[in-house]
C-alpha positions as CSV (number, residue, x, y, z in Angstrom):
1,X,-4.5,9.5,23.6
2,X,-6.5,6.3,23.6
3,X,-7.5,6.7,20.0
4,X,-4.0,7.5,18.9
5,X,-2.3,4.4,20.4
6,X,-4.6,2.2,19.0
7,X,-3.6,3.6,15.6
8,X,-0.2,3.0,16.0
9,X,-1.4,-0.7,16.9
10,X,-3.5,-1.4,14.3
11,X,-2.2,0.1,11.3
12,X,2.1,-0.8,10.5
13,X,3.7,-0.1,9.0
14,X,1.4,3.0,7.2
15,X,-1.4,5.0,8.3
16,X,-4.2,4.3,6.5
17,X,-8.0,4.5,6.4
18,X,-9.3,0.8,6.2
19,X,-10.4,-0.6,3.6
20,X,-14.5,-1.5,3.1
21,X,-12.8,-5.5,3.4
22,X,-11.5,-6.6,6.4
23,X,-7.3,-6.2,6.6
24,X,-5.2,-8.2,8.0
25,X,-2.7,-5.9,10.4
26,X,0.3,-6.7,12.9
27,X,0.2,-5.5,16.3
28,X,3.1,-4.9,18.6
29,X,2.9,-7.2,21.8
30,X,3.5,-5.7,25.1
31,X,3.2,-9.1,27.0
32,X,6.8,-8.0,28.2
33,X,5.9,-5.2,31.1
34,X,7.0,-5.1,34.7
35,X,5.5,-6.7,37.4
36,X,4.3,-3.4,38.7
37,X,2.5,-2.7,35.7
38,X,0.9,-6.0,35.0
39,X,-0.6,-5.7,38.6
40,X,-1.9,-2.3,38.2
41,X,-3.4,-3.1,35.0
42,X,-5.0,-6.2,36.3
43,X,-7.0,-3.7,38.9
44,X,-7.9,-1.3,36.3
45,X,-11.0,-1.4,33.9
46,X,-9.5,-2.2,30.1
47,X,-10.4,0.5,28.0
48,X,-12.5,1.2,25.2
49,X,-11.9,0.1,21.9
50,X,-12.3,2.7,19.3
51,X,-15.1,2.5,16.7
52,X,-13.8,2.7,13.2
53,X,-15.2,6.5,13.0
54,X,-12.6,7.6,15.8
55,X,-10.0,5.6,13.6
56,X,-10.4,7.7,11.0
57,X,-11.0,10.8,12.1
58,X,-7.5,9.7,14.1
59,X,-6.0,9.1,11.0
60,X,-4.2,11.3,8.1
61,X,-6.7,12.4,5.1
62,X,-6.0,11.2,1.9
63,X,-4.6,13.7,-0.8
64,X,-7.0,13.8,-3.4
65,X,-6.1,17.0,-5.5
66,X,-5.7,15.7,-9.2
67,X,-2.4,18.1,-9.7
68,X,-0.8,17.4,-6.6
69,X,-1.5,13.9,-7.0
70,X,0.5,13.9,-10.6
71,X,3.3,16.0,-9.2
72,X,3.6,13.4,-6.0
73,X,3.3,10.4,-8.7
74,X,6.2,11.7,-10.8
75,X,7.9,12.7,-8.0
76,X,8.2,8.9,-6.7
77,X,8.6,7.2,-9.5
78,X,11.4,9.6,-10.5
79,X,13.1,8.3,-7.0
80,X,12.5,5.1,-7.0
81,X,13.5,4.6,-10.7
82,X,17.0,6.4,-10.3
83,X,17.5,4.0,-6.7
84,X,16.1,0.5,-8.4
85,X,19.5,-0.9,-9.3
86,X,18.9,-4.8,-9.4
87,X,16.5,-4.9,-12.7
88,X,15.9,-8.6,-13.8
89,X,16.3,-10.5,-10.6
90,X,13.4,-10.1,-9.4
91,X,11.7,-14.0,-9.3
92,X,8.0,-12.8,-9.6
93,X,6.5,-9.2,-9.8
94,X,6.2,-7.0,-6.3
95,X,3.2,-4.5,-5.4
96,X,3.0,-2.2,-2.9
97,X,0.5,0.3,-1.2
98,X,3.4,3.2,-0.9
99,X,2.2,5.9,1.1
100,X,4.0,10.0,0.8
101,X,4.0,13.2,2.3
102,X,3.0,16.4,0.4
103,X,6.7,17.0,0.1
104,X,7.4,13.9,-1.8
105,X,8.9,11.8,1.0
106,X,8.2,8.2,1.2
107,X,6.4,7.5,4.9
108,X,5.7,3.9,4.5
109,X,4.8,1.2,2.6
110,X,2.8,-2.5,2.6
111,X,2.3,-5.3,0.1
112,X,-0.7,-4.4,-2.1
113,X,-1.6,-8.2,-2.1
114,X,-1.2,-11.5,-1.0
115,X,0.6,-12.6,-3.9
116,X,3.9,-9.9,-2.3
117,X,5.6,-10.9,0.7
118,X,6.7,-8.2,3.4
119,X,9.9,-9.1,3.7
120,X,10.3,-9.1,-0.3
121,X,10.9,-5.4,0.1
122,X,14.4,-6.1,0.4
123,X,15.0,-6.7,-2.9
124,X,13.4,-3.4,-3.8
125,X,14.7,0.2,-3.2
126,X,12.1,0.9,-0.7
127,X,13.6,0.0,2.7
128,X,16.8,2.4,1.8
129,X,13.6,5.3,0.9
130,X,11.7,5.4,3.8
131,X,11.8,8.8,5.6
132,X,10.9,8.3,9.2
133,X,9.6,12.2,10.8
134,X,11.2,13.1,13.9
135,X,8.2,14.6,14.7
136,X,4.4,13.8,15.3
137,X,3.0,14.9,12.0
138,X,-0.7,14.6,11.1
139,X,0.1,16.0,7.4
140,X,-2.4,14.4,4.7
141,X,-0.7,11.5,2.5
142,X,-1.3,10.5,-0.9
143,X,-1.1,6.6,-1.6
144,X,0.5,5.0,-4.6
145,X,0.5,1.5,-6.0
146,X,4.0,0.6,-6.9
147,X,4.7,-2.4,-8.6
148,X,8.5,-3.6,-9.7
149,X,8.0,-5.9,-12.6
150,X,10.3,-9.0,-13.0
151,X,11.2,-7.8,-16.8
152,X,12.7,-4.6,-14.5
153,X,9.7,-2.4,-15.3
154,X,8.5,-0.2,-12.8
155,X,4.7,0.8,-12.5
156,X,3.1,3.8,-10.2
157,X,-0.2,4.6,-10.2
158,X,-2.3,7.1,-7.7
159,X,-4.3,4.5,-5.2
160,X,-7.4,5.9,-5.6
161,X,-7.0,7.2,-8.9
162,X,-7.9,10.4,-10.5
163,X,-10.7,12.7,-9.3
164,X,-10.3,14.9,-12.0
165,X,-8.0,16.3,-14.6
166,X,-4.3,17.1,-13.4
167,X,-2.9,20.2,-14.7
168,X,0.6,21.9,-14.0
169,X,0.1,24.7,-11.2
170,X,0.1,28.1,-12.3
171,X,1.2,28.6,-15.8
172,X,2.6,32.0,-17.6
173,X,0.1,33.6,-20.3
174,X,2.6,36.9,-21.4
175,X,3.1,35.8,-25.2
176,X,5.8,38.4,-25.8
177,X,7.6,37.2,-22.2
178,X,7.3,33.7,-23.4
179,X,8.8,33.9,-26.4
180,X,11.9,35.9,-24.5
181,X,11.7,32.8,-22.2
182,X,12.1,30.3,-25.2
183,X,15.0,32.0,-26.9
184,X,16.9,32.2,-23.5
185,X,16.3,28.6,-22.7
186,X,17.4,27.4,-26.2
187,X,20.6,29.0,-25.8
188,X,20.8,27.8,-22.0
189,X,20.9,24.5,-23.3
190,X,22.5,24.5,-26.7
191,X,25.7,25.6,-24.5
192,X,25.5,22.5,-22.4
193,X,23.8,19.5,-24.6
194,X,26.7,17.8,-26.2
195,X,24.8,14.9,-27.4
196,X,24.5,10.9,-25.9
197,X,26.5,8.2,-27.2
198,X,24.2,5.6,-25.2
199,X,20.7,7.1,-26.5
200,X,19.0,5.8,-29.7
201,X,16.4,8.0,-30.1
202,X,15.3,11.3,-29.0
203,X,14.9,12.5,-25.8
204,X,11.6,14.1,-25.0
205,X,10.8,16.2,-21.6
206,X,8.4,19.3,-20.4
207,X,10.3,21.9,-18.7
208,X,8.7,24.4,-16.4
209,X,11.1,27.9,-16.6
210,X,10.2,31.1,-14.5
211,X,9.8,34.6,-15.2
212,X,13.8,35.2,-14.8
213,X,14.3,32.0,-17.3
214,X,15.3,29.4,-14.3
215,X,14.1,26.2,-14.6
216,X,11.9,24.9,-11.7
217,X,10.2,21.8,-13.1
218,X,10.8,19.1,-15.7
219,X,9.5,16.1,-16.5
220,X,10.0,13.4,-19.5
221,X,7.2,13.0,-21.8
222,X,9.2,9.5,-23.5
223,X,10.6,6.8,-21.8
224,X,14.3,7.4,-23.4
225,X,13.4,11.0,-21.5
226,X,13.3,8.7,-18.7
227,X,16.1,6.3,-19.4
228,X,18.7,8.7,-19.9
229,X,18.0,11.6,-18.0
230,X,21.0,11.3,-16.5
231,X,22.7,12.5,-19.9
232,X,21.4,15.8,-19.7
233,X,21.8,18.6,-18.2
234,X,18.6,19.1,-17.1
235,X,18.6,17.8,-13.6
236,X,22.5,20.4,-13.4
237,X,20.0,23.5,-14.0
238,X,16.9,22.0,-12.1
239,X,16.0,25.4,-9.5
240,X,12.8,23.9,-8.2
241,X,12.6,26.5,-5.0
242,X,12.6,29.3,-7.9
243,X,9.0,28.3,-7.8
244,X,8.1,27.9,-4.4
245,X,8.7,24.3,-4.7
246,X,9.8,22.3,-1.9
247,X,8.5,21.0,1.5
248,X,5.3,22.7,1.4
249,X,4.4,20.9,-1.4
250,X,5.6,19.7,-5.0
251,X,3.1,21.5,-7.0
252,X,4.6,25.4,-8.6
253,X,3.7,28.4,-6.2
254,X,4.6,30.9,-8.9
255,X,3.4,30.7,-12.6
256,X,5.7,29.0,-15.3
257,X,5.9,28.9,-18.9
258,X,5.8,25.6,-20.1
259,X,8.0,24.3,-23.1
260,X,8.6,21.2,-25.1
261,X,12.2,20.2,-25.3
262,X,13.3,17.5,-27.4
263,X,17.3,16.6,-26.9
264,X,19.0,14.6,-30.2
265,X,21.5,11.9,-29.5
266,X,23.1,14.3,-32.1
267,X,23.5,17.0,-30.1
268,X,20.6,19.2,-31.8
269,X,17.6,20.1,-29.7
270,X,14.2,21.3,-30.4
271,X,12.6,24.0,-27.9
272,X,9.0,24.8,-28.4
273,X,6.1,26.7,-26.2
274,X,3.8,23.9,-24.9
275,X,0.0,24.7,-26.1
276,X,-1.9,23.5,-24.0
């Protein structure tokens, strides 16, 4: 219980295993206690502080799988993109150490430098993102760097990086079932793309569709993709539970066949199997 309190001491407003260089941390004064309790604390030996092993070993592990790193990165940019409303007025450029569980919810988040003040996340969609568990949870986290550009370009890249190649979870191979899969979802959309009058150029994505033709994953593959997602109906049809997706984890339980879809401001569409 000892080790425990001194994490939630030492490490606000994120758990995180420290760094090799020493970090500066804020800790929560308890100067205001009863008189009862100052007394018997006075006659009782102070306890031990805990060596940086028990720290760690205290602490959540880091989520290092390359996949379920990608799927967490798209995951939270994809939120924070659709919440950051005030693009431009930002005075200088913010970073931040954001830290998620394997379900995609934001936990907690510091500045990544001295350069970002804390109280600069206001002006940032962060504060309004935070999930706060009702629960003790000692889940792993994965840790992002975040950084919302002045010119109102956002920037999220894995913390540690990539320890390998990311891939897409389980993916279909049943050629014949495929090609069934990519008539189906040609005519899915072709009865619900009408075209963007706000678009200028194509709009590019990867979408995930099951066995029964539902789709359970998307991403864009452009920045338009990204820009006017909103446009298409893509996010209407998303299923992502179809595929086991959801608080267990981001990352496709059951296989998918992957396809490139490519949206015209037009209203034509291309639909192609993804080779991989």
């Amino acid at each position: 219980s000892l080790v425990l309190a001194a994490v939630a001491l030492f490490f606000v407003p994120i758990p995180e295993i420290p760094e090799p260089k020493p970090a500066t941390t804020e800790e929560t004064s308890s100067e205001n206690t009863s008189e009862n309790t100052s007394e018997e604390q006075a006659t009782e030996p102070s306890p031990t502080p805990p060596t940086t092993t028990e720290l760690e070993e205290a602490l959540q592990s880091e989520i290092t799988e390359p996949t379920e790193v990608r799927f967490l990165e798209r995951s939270l940019y994809k939120k924070v993109n659709q919440a950051w409303e005030n693009r431009g007025e930002l005075e200088q450029n913010l970073s931040y150490r954001v830290s998620v569980g394997k379900d995609g919810e934001i936990v907690g988040y510091k500045p990544a430098n001295d350069d970002t003040d804390i109280d600069a996340a206001d002006e940032t969609p962060l504060p309004e993102l935070l999930y706060t568990p009702t629960a003790d949870n000692n889940e792993p986290l994965a840790s992002f760097r975040v950084v919302f550009n002045n010119t109102g370009i956002l920037e999220v890249s894995p913390w540690l990086g990539y320890k390998g190649e990311p891939g897409l979870g389980p993916e279909m191979t049943d050629s014949e079932l495929i090609s069934d899969l990519d008539e189906q979802l040609t005519e899915t959309l072709r009865n619900r793309w009408e075209g963007s009058k706000l678009a200028q150029r194509e709009l590019a994505y990867r979408v995930g569709v099951t066995e029964d033709g539902v789709i359970a994953d998307y991403e864009p593959t452009n920045q338009s993709g990204w820009d006017y997602i909103e446009e298409t109906p893509l996010e209407e049809l998303l299923k992502p539970e179809a595929a086991g997706i959801g608080t267990e984890g981001l990352v496709p339980k059951e296989p998918l066949a992957q396809f490139r879809v490519v949206l015209w401001p037009n209203g034509n569409l291309e639909v192609d199997p993804l080779l991989r």
